[in-house]
VEXVO-315863 format. One line per 10 residues: number of its first residue (from 1); their letters; for each residue x, y, z of C-alpha. Coordinates in steps of 0.02 Angstrom, whole numbers. Each point is the difference from the previous one (the first is absolute). Layout:
N
NUM> a> X/Y/Z | ...
This chain:
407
1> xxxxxxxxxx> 4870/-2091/5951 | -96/-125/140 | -173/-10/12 | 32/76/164 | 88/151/-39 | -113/38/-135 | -117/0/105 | 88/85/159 | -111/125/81 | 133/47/142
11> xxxxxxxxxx> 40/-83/163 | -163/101/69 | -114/-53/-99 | -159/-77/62 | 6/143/149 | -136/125/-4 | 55/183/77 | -128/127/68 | 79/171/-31 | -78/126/123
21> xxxxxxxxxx> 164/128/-15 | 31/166/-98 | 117/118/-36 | 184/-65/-3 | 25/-126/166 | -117/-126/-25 | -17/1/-194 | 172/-27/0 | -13/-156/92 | -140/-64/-69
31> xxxxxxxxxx> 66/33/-175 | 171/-121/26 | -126/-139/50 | -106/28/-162 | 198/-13/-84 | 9/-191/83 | -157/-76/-69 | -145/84/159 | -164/34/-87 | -7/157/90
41> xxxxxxxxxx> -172/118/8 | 7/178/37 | -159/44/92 | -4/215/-45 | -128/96/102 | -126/103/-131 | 12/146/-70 | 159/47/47 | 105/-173/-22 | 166/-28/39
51> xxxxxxxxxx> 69/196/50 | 153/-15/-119 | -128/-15/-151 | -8/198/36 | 189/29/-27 | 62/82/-142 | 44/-7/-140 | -111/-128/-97 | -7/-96/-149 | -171/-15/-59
61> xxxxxxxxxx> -76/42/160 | 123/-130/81 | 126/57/135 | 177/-38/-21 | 15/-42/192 | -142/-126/7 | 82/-81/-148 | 159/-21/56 | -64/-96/159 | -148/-99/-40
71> xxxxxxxxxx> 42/-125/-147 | -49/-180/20 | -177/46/98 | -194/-4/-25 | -81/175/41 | -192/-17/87 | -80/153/68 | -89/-44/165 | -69/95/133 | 39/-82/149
81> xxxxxxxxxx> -82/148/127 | -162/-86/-68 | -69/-184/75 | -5/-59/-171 | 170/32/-56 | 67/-66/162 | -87/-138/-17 | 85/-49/-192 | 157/39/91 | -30/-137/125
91> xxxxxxxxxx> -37/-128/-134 | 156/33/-88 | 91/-4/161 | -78/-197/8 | 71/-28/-158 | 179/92/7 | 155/-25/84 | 86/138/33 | -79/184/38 | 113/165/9
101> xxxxxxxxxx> -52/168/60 | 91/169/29 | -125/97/102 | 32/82/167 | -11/-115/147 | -163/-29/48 | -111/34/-159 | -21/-173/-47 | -63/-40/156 | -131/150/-10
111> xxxxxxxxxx> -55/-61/-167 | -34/-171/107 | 130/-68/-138 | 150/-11/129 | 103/-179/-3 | -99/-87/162 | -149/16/-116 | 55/-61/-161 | 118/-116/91 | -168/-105/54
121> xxxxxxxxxx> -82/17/-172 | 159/-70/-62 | 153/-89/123 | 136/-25/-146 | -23/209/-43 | 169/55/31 | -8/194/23 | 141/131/-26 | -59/160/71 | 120/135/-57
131> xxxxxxxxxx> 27/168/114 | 111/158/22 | 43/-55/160 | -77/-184/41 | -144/-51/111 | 69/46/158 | 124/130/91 | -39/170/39 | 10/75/-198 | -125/-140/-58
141> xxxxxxxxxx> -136/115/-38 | 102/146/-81 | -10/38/-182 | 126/-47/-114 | 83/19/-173 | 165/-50/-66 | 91/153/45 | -87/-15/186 | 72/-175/48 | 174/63/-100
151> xxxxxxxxxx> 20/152/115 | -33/-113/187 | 95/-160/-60 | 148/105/-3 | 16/-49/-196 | -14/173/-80 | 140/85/137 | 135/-78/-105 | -77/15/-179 | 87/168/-85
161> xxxxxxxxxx> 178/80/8 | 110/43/116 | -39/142/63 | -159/48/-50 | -173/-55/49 | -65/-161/-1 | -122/-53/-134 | -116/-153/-33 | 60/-146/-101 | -57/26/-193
171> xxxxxxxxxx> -85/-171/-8 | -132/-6/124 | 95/-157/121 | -108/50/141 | -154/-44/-92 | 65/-155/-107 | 62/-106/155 | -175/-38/34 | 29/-85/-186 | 155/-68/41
181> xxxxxxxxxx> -38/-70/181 | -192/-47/-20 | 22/-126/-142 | 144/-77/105 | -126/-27/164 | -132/-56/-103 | 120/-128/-70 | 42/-51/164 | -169/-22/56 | -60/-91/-156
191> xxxxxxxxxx> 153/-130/53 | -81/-2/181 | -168/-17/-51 | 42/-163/-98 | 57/-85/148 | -130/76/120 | -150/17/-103 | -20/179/76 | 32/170/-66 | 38/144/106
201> xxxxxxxxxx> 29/204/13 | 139/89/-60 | 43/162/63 | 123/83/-114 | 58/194/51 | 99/117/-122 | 89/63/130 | 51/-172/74 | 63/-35/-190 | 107/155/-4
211> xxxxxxxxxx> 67/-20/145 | 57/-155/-40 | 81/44/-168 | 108/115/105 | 118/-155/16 | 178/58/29 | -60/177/42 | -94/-59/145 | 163/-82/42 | 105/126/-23
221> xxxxxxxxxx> -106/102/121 | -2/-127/141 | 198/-17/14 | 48/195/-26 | -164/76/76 | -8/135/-131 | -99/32/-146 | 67/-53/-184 | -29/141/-113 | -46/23/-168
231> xxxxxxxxxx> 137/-40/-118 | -92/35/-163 | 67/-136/-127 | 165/-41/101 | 14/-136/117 | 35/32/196 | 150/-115/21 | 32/-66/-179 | 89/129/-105 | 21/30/-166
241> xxxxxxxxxx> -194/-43/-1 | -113/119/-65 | -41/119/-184 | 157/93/-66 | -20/108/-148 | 47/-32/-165 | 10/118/-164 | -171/-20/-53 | -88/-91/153 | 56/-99/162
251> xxxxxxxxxx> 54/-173/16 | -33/-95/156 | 134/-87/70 | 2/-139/129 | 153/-53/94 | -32/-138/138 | 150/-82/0 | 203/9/-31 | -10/-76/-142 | -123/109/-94
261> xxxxxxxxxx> 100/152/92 | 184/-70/-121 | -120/-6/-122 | -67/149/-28 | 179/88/27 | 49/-82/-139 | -158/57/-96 | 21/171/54 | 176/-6/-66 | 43/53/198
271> xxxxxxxxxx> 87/-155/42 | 106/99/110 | -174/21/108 | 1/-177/59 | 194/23/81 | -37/177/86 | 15/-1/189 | -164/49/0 | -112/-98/-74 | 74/-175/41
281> xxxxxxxxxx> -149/-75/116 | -169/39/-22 | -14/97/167 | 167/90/-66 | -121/55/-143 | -164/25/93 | 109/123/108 | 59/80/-132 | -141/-2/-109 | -8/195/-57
291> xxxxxxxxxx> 163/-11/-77 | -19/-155/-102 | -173/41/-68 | 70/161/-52 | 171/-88/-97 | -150/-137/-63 | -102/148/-71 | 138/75/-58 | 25/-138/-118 | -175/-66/-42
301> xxxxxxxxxx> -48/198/-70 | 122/-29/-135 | -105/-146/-97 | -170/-33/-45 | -116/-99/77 | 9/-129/-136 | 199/-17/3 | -19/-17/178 | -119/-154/-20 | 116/-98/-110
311> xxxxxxxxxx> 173/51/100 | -79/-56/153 | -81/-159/-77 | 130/-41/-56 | 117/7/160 | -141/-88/81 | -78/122/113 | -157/33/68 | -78/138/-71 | -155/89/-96
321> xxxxxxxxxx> -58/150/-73 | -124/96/85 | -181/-60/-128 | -146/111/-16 | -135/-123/34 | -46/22/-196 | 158/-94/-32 | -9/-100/125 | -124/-76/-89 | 53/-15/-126
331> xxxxxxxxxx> 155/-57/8 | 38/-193/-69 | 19/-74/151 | -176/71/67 | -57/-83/-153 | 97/-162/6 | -75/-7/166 | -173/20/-57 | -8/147/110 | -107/111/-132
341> xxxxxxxxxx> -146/-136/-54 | -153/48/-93 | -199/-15/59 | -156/41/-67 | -120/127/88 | -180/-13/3 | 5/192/-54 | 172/54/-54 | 42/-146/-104 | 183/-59/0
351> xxxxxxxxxx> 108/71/133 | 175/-34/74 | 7/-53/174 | 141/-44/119 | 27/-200/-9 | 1/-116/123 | 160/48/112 | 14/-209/67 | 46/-128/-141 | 1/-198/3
361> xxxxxxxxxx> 126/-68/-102 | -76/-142/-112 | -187/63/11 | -76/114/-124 | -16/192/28 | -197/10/1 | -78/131/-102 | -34/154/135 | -199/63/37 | -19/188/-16
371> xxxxxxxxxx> -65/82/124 | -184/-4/9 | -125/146/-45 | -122/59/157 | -99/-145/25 | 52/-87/-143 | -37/-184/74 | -149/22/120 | -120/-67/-87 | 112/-128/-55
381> xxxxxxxxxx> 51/-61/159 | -150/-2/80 | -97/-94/-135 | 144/-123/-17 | 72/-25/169 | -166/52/120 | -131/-69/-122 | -107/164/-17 | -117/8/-134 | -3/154/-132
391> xxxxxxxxxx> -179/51/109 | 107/-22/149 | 142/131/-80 | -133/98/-51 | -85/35/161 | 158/46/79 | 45/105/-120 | -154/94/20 | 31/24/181 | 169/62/-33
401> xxxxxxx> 85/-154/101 | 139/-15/-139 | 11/58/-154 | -25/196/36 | 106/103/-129 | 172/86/54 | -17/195/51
């Protein structure tokens, strides 16, 4: 191994984050740039911290939910409703690069902490504010949770089964594009900012994101002008596509093209299948679609999940079972993957996270930080980074500026 990639922090190290989010939205953002290298510290308001510390259960006093979001951070406990924690915010705005918040609209700016402000103290800051609905339009100021911005981006009308009522997605998408599409501006703003010198404000909504992860919905809707409706596992055009029951379990099988559909008659020992009048082009089998899951099912019931898995492996088409997300964990490839990893807690002690989900071929996987304990590093960082002396702590500790214990 290189000096180098011994050595390799990731490709954003050197880059100091100021995490001003909770909950799901902006912890998930802030945690993929703590993945790439980002020093990133998590400023929690006392007392009652980040909310999701409240959510049970807990593993010695730690919530599950604040764990599986918040790896790869510092914790300090500030109170930024008094001058004096403001103020240490401000000087580790001068000496950051990148700040993300989650608030409503406007409470930054209350706080006298909105991005005109720090944007003087500091003109590189680049600063991701994160929203239900953005900084402008007419639903800017309206709460919002996952299942909110699910229900008005359309998303959640065509999550379920046929038939029956729509329900929200199982993984909370409407909260984790903020993770997926925040990193990505801030990215592209860290590029600008090397040739400009400047930072600049990012306005990322969750609706805007789910919206735009409609894709070919959205599409679909323009050139018909109706609604597409929920489907549950199947696919609206693309059929056989979907979960189709086996002996034990189900088996999901994916068939996007002819080839796989020859396939997978021959695996199905229905060879016939791929001949019928019916089911010769995929809109031939999208229209008929009722009959061939039913002569499918009929089939797949007669096996076991596991039989299934090697017939259809080995005729080369696509296909899963249907994983608890137990063993989805641990199956090999999640751990080939380093998908599972291993961290130390301040007050747990060894615990399995989720891994880092982007790899760099050639570079070491870096050991992964656990997430920290309430207020774990504020003393820390502000004795190290800020210069504060232990009387300095000491005196804002006793006027409950940081440092005030979790309700």
């Amino acid at each position: 191994m290189s000096r180098e990639e011994s050595t390799w922090a990731g490709p954003l190290a050197g880059l100091r984050v100021i995490d001003l989010t909770r909950v799901l939205a902006g912890p998930f953002c802030t945690q993929s740039l703590g993945d790439l290298g980002a020093e990133v510290l998590k400023i929690e308001p006392p007392g009652l911290g980040d909310e999701t510390r409240h959510f049970p259960p807990f593993v010695a006093g730690e919530s599950h939910y604040f764990l599986g979001i918040n790896r790869n951070k510092k914790s300090l406990v500030i109170d930024l409703q008094q001058q004096a924690g403001a103020d240490i915010l401000r000087e580790l705005v001068a000496n950051a690069d990148i700040l993300v918040e989650n608030y409503r609209p406007g409470v930054m700016e209350r706080l006298g902490l909105g991005y005109g402000k720090l944007a003087a103290i500091n003109p590189r800051l680049i600063y991701c504010a994160i929203s239900g609905f953005g900084l402008t339009g007419p639903l800017r100021d309206k709460p919002s949770f996952d299942i909110v911005t699910q229900a008005l981006s359309g998303g959640l009308s065509i999550n379920g089964e046929r038939g029956h009522m729509p329900v929200k997605l199982g993984i909370p998408l409407g909260d984790m594009v903020g993770g997926v599409f925040g990193p990505m501006a801030i990215l592209a703003a860290l590029h600008e900012r090397a040739q400009t010198g400047r930072g600049r404000l990012i306005d990322i909504s969750l609706y805007d994101g789910l919206i735009g992860m409609l894709g070919y919905f959205a599409q679909l809707a323009f050139i018909t002008g109706e609604d597409p409706k929920p489907m549950g596992s199947s696919h609206p055009n693309i059929v056989p596509y979907g979960s189709f029951p086996a002996s034990d379990g189900s088996i999901i099988i994916a068939v996007l093209s002819e080839r796989f559909w020859g396939k997978l008659c021959e695996a199905l020992e229905r060879p016939e299948l791929a001949h019928d009048p019916r089911f010769l082009t995929p809109t031939l089998r999208r229209d008929h679609r009722d009959e061939l899951d039913r002569l499918i099912s009929e089939v797949t019931e007669t096996r076991t999940v596991a039989e299934w898995e090697k017939r259809l492996a080995e005729a080369d088409v696509p296909h899963a079972p249907v994983l608890g997300v137990t063993a989805a964990l641990a199956h090999p490839h999640a751990q080939a993957r380093d998908m599972v990893v291993e961290a130390q807690h301040a007050a747990i002690g060894p615990i399995r996270v989720v891994g880092r989900p982007i790899k760099f071929p050639g570079m070491p996987q870096r050991p992964v930080t656990a997430p920290p304990s309430f207020g774990q590093h504020t003393a820390e960082v502000l004795r190290d980074l800020l210069g504060y002396t232990d009387a300095d702590i000491a005196a804002l500790r006793g006027t409950g500026v940081i440092d005030r214990k979790r309700n």
